[in-house]
Each structure stands twice: as structure tokens, then as C-alpha cells.
py3Dmol code that shows the C-alpha trace and the ligand (Angstrom):
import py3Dmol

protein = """\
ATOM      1  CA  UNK A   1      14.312  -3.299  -1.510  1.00  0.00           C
ATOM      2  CA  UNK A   2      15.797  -4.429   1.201  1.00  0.00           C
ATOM      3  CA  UNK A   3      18.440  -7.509   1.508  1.00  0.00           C
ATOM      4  CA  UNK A   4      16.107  -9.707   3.963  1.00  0.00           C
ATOM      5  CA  UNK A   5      12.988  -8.910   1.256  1.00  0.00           C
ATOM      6  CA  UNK A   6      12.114 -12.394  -0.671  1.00  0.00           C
ATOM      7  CA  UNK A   7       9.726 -13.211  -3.036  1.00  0.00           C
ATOM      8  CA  UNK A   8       8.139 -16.399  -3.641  1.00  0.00           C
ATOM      9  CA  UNK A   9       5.868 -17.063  -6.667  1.00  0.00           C
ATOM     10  CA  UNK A  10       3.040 -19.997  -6.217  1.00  0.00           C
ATOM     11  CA  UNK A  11       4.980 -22.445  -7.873  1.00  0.00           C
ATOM     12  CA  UNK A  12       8.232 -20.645  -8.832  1.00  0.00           C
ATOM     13  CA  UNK A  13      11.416 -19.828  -6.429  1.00  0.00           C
ATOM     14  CA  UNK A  14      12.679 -16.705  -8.011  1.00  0.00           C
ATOM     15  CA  UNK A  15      16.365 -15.939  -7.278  1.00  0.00           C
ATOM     16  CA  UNK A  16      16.903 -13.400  -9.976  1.00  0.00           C
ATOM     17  CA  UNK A  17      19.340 -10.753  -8.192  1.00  0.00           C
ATOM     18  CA  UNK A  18      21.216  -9.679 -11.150  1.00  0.00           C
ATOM     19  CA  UNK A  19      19.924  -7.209 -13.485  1.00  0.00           C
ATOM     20  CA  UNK A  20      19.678  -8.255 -17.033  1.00  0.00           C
ATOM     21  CA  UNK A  21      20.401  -5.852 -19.779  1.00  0.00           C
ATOM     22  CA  UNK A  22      17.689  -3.860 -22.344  1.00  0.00           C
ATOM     23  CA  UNK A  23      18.049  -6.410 -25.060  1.00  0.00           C
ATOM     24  CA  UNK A  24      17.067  -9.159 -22.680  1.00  0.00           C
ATOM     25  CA  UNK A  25      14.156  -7.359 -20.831  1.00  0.00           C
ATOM     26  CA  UNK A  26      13.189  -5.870 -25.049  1.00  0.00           C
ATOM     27  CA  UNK A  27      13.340  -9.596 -26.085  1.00  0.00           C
ATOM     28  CA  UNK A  28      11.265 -11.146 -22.971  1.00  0.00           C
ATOM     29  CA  UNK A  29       8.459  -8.367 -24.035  1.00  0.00           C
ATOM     30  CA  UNK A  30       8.669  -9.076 -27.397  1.00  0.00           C
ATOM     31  CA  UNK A  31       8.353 -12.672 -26.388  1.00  0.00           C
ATOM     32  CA  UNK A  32       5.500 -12.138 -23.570  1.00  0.00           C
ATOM     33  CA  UNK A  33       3.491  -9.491 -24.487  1.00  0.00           C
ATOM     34  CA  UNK A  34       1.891 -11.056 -27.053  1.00  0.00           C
ATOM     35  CA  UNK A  35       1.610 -14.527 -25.375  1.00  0.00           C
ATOM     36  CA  UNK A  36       0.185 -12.938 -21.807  1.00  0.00           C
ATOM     37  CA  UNK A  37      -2.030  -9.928 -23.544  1.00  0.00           C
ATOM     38  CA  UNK A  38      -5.136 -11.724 -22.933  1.00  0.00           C
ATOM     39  CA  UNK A  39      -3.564 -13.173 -19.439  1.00  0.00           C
ATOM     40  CA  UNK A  40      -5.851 -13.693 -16.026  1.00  0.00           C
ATOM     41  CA  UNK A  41      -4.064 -10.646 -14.203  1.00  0.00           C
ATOM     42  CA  UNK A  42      -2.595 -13.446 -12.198  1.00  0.00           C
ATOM     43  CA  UNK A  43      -1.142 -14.917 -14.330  1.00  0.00           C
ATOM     44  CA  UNK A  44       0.524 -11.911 -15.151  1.00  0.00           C
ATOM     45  CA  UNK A  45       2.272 -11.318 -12.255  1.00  0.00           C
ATOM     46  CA  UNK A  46       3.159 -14.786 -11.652  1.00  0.00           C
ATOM     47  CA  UNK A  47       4.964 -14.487 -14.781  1.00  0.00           C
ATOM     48  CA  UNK A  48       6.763 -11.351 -13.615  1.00  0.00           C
ATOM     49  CA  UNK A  49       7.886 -12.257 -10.244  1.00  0.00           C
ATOM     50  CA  UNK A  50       9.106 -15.991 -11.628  1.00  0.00           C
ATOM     51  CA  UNK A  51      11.127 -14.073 -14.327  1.00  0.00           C
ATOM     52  CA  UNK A  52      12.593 -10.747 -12.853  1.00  0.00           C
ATOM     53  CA  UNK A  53      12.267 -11.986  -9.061  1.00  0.00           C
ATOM     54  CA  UNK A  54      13.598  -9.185  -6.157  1.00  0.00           C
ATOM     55  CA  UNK A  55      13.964  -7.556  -9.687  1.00  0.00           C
ATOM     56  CA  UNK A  56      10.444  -6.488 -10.083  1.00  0.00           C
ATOM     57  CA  UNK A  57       8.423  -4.538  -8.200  1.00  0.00           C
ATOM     58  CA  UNK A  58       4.468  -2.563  -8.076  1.00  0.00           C
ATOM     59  CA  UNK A  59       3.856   0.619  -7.707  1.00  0.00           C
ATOM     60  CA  UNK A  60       0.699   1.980  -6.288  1.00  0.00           C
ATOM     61  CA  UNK A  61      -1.021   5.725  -5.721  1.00  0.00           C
ATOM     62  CA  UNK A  62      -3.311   4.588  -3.325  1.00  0.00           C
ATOM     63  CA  UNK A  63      -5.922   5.168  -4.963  1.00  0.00           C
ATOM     64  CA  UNK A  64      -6.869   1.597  -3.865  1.00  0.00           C
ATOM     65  CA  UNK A  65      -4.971  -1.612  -3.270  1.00  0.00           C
ATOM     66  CA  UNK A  66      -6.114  -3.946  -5.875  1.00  0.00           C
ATOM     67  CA  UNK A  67      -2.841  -4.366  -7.606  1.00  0.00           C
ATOM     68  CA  UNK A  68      -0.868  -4.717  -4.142  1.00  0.00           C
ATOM     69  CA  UNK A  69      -3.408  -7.471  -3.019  1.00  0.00           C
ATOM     70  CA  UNK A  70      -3.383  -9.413  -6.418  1.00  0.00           C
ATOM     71  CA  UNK A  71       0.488  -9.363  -5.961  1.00  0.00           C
ATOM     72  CA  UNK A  72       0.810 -10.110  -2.437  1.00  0.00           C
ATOM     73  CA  UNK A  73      -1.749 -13.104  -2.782  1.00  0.00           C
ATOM     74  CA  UNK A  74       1.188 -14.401  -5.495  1.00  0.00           C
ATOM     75  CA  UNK A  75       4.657 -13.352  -3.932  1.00  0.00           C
ATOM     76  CA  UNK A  76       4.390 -12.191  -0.028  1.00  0.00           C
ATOM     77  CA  UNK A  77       6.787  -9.600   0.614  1.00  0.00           C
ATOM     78  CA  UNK A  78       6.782  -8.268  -2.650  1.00  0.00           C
ATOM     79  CA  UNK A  79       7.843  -4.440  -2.875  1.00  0.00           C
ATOM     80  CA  UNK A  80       5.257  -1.800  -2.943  1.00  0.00           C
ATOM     81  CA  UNK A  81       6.525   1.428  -3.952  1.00  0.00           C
ATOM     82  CA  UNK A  82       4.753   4.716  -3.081  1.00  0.00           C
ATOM     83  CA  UNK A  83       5.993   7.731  -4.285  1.00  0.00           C
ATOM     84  CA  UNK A  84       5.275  10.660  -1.436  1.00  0.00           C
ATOM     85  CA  UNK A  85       5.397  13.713  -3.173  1.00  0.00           C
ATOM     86  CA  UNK A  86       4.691  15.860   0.184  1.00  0.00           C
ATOM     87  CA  UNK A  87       1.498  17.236  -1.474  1.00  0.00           C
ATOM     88  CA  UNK A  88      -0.839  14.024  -1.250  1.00  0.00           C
ATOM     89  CA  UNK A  89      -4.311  13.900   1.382  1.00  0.00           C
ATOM     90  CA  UNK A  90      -4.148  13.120   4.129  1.00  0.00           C
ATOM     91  CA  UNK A  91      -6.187   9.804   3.284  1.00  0.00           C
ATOM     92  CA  UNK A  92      -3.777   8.604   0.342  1.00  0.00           C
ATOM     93  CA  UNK A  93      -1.174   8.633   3.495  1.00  0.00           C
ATOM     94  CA  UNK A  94      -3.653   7.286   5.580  1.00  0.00           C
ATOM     95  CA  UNK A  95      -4.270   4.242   3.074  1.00  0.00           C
ATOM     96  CA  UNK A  96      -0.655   4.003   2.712  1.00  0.00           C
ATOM     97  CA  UNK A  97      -0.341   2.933   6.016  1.00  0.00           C
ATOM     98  CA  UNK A  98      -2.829   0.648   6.299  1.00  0.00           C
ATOM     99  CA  UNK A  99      -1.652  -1.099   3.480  1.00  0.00           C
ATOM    100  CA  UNK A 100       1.861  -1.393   5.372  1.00  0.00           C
ATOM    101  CA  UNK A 101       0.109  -2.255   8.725  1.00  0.00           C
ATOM    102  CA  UNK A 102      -2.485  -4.848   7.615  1.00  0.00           C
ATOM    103  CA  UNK A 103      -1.347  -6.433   4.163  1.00  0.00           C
ATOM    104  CA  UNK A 104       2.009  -9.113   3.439  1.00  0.00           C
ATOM    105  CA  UNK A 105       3.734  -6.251   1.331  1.00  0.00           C
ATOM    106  CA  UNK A 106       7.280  -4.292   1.701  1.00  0.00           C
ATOM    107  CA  UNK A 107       6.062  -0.786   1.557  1.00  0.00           C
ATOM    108  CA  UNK A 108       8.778   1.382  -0.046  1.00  0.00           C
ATOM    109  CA  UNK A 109       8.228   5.040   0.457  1.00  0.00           C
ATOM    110  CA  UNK A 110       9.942   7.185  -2.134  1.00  0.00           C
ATOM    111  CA  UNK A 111      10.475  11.351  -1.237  1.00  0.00           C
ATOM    112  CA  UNK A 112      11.864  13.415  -3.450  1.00  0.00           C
ATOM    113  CA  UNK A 113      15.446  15.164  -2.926  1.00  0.00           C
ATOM    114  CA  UNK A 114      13.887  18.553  -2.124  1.00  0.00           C
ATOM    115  CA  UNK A 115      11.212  18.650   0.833  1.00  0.00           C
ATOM    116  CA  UNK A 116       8.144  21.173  -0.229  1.00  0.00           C
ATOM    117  CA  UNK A 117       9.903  23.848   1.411  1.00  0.00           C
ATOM    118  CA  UNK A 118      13.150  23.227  -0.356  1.00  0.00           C
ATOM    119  CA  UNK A 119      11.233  23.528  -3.730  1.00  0.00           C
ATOM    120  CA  UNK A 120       9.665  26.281  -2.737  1.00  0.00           C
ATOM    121  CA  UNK A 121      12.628  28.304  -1.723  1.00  0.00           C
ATOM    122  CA  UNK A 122      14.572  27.148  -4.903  1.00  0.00           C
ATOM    123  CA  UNK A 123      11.778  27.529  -7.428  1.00  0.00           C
ATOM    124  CA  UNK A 124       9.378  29.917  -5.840  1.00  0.00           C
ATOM    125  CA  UNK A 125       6.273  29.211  -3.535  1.00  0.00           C
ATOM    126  CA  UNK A 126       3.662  26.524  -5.102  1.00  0.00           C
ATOM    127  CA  UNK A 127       5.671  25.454  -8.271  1.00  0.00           C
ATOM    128  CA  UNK A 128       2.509  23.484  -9.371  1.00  0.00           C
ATOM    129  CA  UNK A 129       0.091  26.559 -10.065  1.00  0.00           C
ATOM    130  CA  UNK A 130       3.621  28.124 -12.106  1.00  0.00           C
ATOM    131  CA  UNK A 131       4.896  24.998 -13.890  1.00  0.00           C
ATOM    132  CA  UNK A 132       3.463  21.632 -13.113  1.00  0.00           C
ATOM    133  CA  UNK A 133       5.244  19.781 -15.265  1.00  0.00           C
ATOM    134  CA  UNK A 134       8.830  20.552 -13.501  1.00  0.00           C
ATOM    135  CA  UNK A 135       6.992  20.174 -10.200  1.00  0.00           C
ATOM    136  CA  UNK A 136       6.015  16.651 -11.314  1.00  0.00           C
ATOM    137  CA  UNK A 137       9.055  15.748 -12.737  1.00  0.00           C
ATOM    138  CA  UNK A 138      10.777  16.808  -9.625  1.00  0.00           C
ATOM    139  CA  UNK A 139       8.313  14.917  -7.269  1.00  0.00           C
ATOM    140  CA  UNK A 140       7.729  12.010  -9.113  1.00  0.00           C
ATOM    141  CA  UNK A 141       9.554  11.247 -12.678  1.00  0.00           C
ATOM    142  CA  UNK A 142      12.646  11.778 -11.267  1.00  0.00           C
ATOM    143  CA  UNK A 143      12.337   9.642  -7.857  1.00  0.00           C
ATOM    144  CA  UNK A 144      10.478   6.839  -9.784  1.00  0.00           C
ATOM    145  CA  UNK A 145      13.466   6.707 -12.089  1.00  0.00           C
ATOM    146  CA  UNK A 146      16.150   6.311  -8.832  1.00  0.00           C
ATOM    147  CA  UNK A 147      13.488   4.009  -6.982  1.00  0.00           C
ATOM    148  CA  UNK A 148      13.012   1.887  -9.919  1.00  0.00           C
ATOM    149  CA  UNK A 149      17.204   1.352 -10.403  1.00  0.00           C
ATOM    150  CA  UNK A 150      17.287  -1.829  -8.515  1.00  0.00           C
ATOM    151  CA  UNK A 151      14.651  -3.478 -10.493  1.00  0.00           C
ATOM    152  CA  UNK A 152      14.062  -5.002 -14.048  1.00  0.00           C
ATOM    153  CA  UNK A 153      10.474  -4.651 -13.904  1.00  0.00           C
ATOM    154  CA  UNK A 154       7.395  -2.627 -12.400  1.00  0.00           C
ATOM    155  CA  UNK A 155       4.011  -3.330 -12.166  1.00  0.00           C
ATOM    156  CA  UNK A 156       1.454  -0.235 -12.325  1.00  0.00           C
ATOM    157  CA  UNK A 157      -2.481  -0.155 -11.845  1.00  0.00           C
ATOM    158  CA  UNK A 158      -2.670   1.326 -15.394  1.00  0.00           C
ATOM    159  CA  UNK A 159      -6.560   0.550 -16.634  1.00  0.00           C
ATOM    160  CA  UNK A 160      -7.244   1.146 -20.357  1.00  0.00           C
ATOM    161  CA  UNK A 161     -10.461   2.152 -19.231  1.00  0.00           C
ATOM    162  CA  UNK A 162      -9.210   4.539 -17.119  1.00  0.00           C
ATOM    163  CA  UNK A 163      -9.150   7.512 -20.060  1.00  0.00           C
ATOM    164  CA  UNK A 164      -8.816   7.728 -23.817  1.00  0.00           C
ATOM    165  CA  UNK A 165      -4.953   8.339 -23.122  1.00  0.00           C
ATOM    166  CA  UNK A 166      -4.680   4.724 -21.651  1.00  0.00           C
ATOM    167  CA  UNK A 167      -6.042   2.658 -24.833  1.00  0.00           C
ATOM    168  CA  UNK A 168      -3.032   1.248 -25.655  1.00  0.00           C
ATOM    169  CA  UNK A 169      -1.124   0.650 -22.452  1.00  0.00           C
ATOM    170  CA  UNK A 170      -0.404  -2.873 -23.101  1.00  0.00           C
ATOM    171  CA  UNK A 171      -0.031  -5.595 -20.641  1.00  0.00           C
ATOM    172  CA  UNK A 172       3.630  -6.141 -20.899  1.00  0.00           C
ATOM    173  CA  UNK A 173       5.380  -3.597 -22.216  1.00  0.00           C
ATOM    174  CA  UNK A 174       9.087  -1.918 -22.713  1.00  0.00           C
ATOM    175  CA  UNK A 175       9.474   1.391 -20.606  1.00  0.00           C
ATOM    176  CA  UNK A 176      12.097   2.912 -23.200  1.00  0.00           C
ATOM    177  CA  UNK A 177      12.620   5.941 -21.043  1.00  0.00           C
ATOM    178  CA  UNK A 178      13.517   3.957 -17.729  1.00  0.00           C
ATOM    179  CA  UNK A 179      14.563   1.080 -20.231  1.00  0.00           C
ATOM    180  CA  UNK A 180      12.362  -1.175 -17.868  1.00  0.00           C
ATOM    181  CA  UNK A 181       9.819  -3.785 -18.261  1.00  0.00           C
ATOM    182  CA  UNK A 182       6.345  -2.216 -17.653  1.00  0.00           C
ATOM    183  CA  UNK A 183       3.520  -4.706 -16.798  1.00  0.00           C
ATOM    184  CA  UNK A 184      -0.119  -3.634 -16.174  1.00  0.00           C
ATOM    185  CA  UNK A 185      -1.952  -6.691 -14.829  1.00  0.00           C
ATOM    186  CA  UNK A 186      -5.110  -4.843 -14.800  1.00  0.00           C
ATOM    187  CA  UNK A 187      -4.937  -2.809 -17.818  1.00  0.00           C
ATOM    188  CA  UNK A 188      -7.924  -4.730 -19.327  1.00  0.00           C
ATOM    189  CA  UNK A 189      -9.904  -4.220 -17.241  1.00  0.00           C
ATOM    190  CA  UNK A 190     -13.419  -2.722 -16.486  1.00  0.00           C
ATOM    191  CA  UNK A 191     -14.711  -0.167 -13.964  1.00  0.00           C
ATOM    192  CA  UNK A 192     -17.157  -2.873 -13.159  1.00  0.00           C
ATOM    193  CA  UNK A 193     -14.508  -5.371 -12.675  1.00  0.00           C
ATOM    194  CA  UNK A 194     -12.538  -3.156 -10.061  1.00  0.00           C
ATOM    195  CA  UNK A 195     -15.580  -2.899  -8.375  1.00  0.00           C
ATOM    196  CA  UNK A 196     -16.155  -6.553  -8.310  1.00  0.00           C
ATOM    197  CA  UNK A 197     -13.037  -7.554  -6.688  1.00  0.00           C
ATOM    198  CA  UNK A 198     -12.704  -4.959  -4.218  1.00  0.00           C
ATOM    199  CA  UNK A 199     -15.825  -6.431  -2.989  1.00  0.00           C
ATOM    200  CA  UNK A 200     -15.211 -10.141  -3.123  1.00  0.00           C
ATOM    201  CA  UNK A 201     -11.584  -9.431  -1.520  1.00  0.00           C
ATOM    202  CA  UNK A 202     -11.934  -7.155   1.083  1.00  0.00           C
ATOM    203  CA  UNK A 203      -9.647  -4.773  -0.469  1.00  0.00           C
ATOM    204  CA  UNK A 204      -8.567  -1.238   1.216  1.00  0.00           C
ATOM    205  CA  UNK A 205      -9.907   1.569  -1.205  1.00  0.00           C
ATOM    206  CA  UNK A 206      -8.915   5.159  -0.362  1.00  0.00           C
ATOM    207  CA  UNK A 207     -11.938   7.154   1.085  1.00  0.00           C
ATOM    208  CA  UNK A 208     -11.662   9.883  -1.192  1.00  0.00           C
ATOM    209  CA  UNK A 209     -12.792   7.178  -3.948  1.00  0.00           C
ATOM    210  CA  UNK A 210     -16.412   7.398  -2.178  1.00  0.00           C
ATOM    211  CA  UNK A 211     -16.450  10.934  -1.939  1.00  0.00           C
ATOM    212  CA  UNK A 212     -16.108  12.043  -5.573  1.00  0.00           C
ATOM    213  CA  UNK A 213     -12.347  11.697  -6.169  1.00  0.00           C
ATOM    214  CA  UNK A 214     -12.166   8.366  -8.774  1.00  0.00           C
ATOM    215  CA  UNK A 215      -8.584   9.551  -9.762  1.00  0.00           C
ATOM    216  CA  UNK A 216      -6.438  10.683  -6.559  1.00  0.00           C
ATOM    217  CA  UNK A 217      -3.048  12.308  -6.874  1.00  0.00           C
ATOM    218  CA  UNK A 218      -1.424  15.404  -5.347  1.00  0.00           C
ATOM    219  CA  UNK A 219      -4.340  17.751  -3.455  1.00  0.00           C
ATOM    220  CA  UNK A 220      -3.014  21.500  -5.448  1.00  0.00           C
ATOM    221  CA  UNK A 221      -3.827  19.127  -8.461  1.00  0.00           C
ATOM    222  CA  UNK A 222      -7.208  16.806  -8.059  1.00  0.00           C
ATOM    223  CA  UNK A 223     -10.668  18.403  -7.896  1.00  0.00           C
ATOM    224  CA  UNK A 224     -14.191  16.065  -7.441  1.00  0.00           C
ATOM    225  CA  UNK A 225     -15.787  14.828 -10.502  1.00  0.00           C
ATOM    226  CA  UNK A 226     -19.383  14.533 -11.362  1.00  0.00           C
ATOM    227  CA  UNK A 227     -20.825  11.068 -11.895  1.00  0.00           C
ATOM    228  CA  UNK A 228     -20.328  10.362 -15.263  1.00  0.00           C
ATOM    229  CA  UNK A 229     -17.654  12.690 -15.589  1.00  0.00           C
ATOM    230  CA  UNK A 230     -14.266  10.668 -17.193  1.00  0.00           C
ATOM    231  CA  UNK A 231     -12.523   9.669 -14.072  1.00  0.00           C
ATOM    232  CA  UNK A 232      -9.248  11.772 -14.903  1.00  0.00           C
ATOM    233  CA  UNK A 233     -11.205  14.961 -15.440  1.00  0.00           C
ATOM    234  CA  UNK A 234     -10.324  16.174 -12.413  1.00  0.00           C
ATOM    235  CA  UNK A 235      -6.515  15.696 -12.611  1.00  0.00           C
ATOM    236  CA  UNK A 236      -4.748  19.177 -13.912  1.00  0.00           C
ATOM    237  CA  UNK A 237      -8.529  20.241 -13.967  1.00  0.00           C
ATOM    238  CA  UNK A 238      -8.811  23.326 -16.216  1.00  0.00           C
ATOM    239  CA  UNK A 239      -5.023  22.682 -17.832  1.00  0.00           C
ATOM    240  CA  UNK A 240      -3.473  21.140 -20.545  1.00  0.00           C
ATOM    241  CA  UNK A 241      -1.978  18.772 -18.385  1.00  0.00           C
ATOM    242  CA  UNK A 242      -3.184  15.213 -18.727  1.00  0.00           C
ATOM    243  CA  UNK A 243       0.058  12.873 -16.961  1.00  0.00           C
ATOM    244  CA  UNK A 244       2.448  13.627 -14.388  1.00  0.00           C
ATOM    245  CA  UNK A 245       4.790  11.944 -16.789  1.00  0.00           C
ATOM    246  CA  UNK A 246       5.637   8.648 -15.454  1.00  0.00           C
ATOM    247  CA  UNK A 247       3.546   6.546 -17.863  1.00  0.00           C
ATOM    248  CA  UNK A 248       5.183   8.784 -20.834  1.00  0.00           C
TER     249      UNK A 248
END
"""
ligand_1 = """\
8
SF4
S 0.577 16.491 -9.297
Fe 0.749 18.703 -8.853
S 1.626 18.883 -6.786
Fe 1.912 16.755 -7.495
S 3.941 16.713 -8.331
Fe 2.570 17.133 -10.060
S 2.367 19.383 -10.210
Fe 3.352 18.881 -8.212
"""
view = py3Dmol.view(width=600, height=400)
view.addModel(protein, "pdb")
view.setStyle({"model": 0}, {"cartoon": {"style": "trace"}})
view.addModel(ligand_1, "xyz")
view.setStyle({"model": 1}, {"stick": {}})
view.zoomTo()
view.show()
């Protein structure tokens, strides 16, 4: 985040630059969840950016850029992290930067300590195929942890619809590993919904969406699905492997 970033909420100034600590953010969830569950997504994040202000942040795959134009529309300037693992298409990192270049958003972009190369040499060439779960924490867990240090609370694109893994993300939540307030605007809602304001907003979708990629993350590790398929199928395809770990 940088020191020149604010954040303005519709009808709420936040100036929240000090961090609060776990039994605050574990008694605002225990407090919100419940009253925001069934929340206009909003709402939501008009709730998160007047409570945790510079504090809070989204973070988005580029998959699409719902979630960055939902929060933009409700605090311009808000922080957009994107976590480059070196391993993403070339259209997530073209959507990326249209995002940056066209929409009222910080963009953060997160790399990992080691480049590809420095993996590589450390761990051996293509540590996905040997052990994808250390590649992922490497690549993502870890720099989402050191990205997310400055904030009190992050904002995902997490859709209960998304898989059966998803049913119970709730809409604000505590992130006891990162010991963060999680809050999923969109977690309730449908395919068909997505769909619907993508359309009605003019919102940047990554191309790979239209070309048989529904769930988009690092290229050694997404394959196409068939219509019908679950969207995630595709992900870890032919692996145990459902999550890279940062929703875990
Ligand atoms: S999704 Fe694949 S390439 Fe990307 S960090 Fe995880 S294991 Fe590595």
C-alpha cells in the first residue's frame, strides 16, 4: 500500500491506519458475520473499508474483475493485490494490466522471493510436477502472508458455488492462519449472477474464461474443462490437489 493510497467509502471517511489486534478483528466477525451474511455484496464492502480502512484490501486472480469493480465503485484507490507466481498466461498478466490501466484501483503486484529459475536451481527443475504443494506455498501462501501484513482485512472472489469445497466460506470470516479478517462479498453467489453483472457493468473478464478455462491459475497446473464439468476440475487435474492453500 502505498502512503499517498486513500480510501473513501460512499458515506464513510475511513482513517483506520493502525492495526487492531486478533481479539478485536475475532470480535468484529463474531459481531458482523452474522448481521452481513445475507448482505447486498455492497454492502459488504462498504462495511469493510468503513471499518478496517487502508487496513483492508482485495485480492484478485484475474480470473475476472468483478470483485475489483464492486470495490472500486465503493472506495477508489482501493488496493488490488495480485499475486504473480511467474507461472501464470500470458492473458491473466494481460488482464492484470488492464485492470491497472483502465480501472480506479492500486494494483499491488506480489512475486515471490525466488524467481522460477531460483526455485528451480534450489529445488530442482518444475517443482510443481514433483511437489505442488511446496511450489504453492512458496509462490503464493507464503507471499500472501507478507503482502497481507499491512492489512486487517482481505477481500477474496471466493463463490460457494464455485465447488463443493467452498460451501461454507462465509461472508465474513476469521482467517486463523493469517489471523486476518476474511470477507467474500460474492460468496453467495450464482454462476448466473456473475454472468449478469459482468454484462450490465462492462467488466474485464480474462479471455481464457471464453475459451474453456472457468477456473484460471498457474498454466503447469490448469487444463480446459468440458461444459458441465465442475469449474475447478481442471485445477491439479488428475491429483489430489484441490487448493493452493491460501483459502486453508
Ligand atoms: S499452481 Fe502449480 S505452478 Fe502455481 S504455485 Fe501452485 S504448484 Fe506452482
Amino acid at each position: 500500500m502505498t502512503a499517498a493510497t486513500t480510501i473513501t467509502a460512499r458515506n464513510n471517511r475511513a482513517t483506520h491506519t493502525e492495526g487492531r489486534s486478533p481479539e478485536e478483528l475475532r470480535e468484529l466477525v463474531s459481531h458482523w458475520g452474522a448481521e452481513l451474511e445475507l448482505a447486498p455484496a455492497e454492502d459488504i464492502i462498504e462495511w469493510a473499508v468503513a471499518t478496517f480502512g487502508e487496513r483492508f484490501c482485495i485480492t484478485s486472480s484475474m480470473g475476472d474483475a468483478v470483485l475489483a469493480d464492486l470495490a472500486s465503485k465503493v472506495a477508489p484507490g482501493v488496493d488490488v493485490v495480485f499475486l504473480d507466481t511467474g507461472y501464470h498466461f500470458v492473458e491473466t498478466i494481460g488482464t492484470r494490466d488492464a485492470v491497472e490501466a483502465t480501472m480506479p484501483v492500486n494494483l499491488l503486484t506480489i512475486t515471490p522471493v525466488q524467481s522460477v529459475a531460483e526455485q528451480d536451481a534450489q529445488y530442482g527443475k518444475d517443482l510443481y510436477k514433483t511437489d505442488p504443494d511446496l511450489c504453492c506455498a512458496l509462490r503464493k501462501v507464503q507471499p500472501l502472508q507478507q503482502s497481507l501484513a499491512s492489512y486487517d482485512a482481505w477481500a477474496t472472489g471466493l463463490r460457494r458455488a464455485e465447488t463443493h469445497n467452498r460451501v461454507i466460506a462465509p461472508v465474513i470470516g476469521w482467517d486463523a492462519k493469517k489471523q486476518k479478517v476474511k470477507v467474500s462479498p460474492i460468496a453467495r453467489w450464482s454462476d448466473e449472477q456473475v454472468e449478469r453483472y459482468i454484462a450490465e457493468n462492462g467488466v474485464l473478464v480474462n479471455p481464457l474464461v471464453y475459451d474453456g478455462y472457468p477456473s484460471i491459475g498457474c498454466w503447469p497446473c490448469t487444463r480446459r474443462v468440458a461444459p458441465g464439468d465442475d469449474p475447478r476440475s481442471g485445477r491439479w487435474a488428475g491429483t489430489h490437489k484441490t487448493e493452493c492453500g491460501i483459502h486453508s
